[in-house]
GUMAR-526387 format. One line per 10 residues: number of its first residue (from 1); their letters; for each residue z, y, x of N, C-alpha, C, O. Coordinates in nm, 3 decimals. Layout:
NUM	A	Z/Y/X/Z/Y/X/Z/Y/X/Z/Y/X  ...;
END
This chain:
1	XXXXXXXXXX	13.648/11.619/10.484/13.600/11.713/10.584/13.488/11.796/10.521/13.392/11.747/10.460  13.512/11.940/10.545/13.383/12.020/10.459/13.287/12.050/10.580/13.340/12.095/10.681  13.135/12.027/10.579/13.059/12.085/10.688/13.025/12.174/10.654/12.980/12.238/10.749  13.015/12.235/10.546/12.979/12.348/10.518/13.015/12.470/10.558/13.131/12.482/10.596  12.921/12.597/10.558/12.986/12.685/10.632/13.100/12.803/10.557/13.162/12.776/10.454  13.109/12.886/10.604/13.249/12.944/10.526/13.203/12.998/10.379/13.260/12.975/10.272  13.063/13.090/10.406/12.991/13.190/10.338/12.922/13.051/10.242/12.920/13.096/10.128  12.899/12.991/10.239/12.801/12.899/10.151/12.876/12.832/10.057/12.985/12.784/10.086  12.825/12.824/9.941/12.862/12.765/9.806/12.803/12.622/9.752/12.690/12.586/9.785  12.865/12.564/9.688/12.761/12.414/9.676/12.665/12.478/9.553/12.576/12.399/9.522;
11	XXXXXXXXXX	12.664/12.596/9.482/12.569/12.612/9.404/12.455/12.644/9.438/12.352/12.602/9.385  12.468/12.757/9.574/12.385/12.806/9.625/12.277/12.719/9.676/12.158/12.750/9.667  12.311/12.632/9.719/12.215/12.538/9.764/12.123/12.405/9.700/12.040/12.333/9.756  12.184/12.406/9.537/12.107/12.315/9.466/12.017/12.381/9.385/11.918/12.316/9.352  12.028/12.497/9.343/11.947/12.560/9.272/11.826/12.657/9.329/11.850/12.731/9.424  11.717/12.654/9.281/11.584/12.709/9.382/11.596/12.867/9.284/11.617/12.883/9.164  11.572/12.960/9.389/11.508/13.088/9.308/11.383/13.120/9.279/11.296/13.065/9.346  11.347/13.208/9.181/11.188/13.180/9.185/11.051/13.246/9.309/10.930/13.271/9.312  11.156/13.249/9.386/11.079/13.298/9.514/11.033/13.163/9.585/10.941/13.169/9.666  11.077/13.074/9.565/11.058/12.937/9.567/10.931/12.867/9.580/10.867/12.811/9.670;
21	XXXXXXXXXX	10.914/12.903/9.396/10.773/12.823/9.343/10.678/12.955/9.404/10.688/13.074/9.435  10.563/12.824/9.397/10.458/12.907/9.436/10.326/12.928/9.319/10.282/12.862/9.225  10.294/13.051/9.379/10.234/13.078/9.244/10.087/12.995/9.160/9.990/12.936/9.208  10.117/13.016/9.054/9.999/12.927/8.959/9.845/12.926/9.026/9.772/12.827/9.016  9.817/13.009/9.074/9.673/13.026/9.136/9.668/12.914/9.231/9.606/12.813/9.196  9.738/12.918/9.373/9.794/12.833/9.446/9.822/12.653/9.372/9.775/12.552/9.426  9.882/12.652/9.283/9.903/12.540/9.240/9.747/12.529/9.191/9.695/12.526/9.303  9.674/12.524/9.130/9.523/12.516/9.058/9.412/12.470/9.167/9.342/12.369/9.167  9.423/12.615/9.293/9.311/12.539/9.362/9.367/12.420/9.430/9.291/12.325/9.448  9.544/12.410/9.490/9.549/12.307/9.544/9.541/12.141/9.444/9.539/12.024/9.482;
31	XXXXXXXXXX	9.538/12.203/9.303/9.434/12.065/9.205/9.293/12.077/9.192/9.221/12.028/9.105  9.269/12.133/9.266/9.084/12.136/9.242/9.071/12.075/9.360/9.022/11.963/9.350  9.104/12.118/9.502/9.091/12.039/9.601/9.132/11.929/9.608/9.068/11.868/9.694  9.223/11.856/9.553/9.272/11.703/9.520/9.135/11.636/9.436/9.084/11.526/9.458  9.097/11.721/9.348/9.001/11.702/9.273/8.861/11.644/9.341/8.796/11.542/9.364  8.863/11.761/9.353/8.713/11.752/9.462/8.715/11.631/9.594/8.615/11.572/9.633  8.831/11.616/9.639/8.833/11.519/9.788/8.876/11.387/9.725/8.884/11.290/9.801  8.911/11.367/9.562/8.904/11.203/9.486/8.744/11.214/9.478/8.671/11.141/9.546  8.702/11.298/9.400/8.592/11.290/9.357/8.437/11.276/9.438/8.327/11.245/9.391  8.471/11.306/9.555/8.389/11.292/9.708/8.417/11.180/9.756/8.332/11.111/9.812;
41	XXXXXXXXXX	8.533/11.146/9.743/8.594/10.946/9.816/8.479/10.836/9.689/8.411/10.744/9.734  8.480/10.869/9.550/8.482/10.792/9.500/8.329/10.781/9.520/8.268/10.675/9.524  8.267/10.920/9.533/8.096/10.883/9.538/8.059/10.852/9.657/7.938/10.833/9.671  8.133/10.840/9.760/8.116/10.736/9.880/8.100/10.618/9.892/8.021/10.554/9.961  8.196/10.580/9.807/8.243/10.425/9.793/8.153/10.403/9.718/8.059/10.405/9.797  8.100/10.377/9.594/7.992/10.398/9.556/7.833/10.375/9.589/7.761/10.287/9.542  7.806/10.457/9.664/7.691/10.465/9.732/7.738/10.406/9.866/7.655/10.433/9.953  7.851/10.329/9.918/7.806/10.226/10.028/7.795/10.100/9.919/7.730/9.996/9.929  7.879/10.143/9.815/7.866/9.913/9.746/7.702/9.934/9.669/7.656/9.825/9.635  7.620/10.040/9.641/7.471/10.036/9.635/7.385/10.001/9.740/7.293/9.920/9.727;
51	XXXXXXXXXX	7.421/10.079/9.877/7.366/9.999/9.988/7.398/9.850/10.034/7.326/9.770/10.093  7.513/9.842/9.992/7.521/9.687/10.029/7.487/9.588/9.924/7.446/9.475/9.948  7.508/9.642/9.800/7.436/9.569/9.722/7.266/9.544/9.764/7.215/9.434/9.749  7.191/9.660/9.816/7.037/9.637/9.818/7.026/9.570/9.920/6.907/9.552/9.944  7.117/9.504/10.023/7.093/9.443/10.175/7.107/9.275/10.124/7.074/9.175/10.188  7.167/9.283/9.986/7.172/9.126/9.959/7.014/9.095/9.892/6.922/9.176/9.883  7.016/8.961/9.852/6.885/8.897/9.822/6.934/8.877/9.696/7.055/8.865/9.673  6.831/8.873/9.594/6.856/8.841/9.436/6.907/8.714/9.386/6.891/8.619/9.463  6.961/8.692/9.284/6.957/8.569/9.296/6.871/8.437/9.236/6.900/8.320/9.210  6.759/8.510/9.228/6.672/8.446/9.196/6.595/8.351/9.296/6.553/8.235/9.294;
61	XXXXXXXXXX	6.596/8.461/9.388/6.522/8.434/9.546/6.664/8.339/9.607/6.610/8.241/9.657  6.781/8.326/9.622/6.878/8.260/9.653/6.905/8.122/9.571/6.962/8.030/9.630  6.871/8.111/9.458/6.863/7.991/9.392/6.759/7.930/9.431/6.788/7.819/9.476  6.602/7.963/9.436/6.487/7.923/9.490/6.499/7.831/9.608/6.482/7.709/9.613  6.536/7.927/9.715/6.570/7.880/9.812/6.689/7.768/9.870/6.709/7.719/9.982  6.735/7.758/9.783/6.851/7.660/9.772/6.779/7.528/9.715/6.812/7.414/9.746  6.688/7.558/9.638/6.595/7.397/9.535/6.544/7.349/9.653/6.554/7.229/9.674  6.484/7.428/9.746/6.361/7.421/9.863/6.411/7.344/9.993/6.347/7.249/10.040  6.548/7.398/10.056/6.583/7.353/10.138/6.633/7.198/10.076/6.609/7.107/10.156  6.688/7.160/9.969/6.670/7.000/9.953/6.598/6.929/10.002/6.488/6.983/10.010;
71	XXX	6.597/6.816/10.048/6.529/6.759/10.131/6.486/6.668/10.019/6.543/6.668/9.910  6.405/6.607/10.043/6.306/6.523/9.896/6.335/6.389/9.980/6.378/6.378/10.095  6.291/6.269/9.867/6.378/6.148/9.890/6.213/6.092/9.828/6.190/5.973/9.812;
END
């Protein structure tokens, strides 16, 4: 069974014309904006694992405190 229509060719439809692609300018900024919105995710992430790093205690002060709470015999 062909669904195709009378006027249409199977070539016509696998091959793109170059009205198609879009132009190089277009392709560039839409890699600069990929660019820029990795490069904005990553200094997020970032600067929350610095804040959460500074909300923990050292482990100096965490070992300390670990000798201390022992209870003495």
């Amino acid at each position: 069974m062909d669904n195709r229509a009378d006027n249409q060719n199977s070539r016509a439809t696998t091959t793109l014309s170059r009205v198609n692609w879009l132009p190089p300018d277009y392709l560039q900024a839409a890699k600069r904006a990929r660019g820029k919105a990795l490069r904005d995710m990553i200094v997020a992430l970032v600067e929350r694992v610095k804040a959460f790093g500074a909300n923990q205690p050292s482990r100096s002060t965490v070992n300390a405190d670990a000798i201390r709470a022992t209870p003495k015999r």
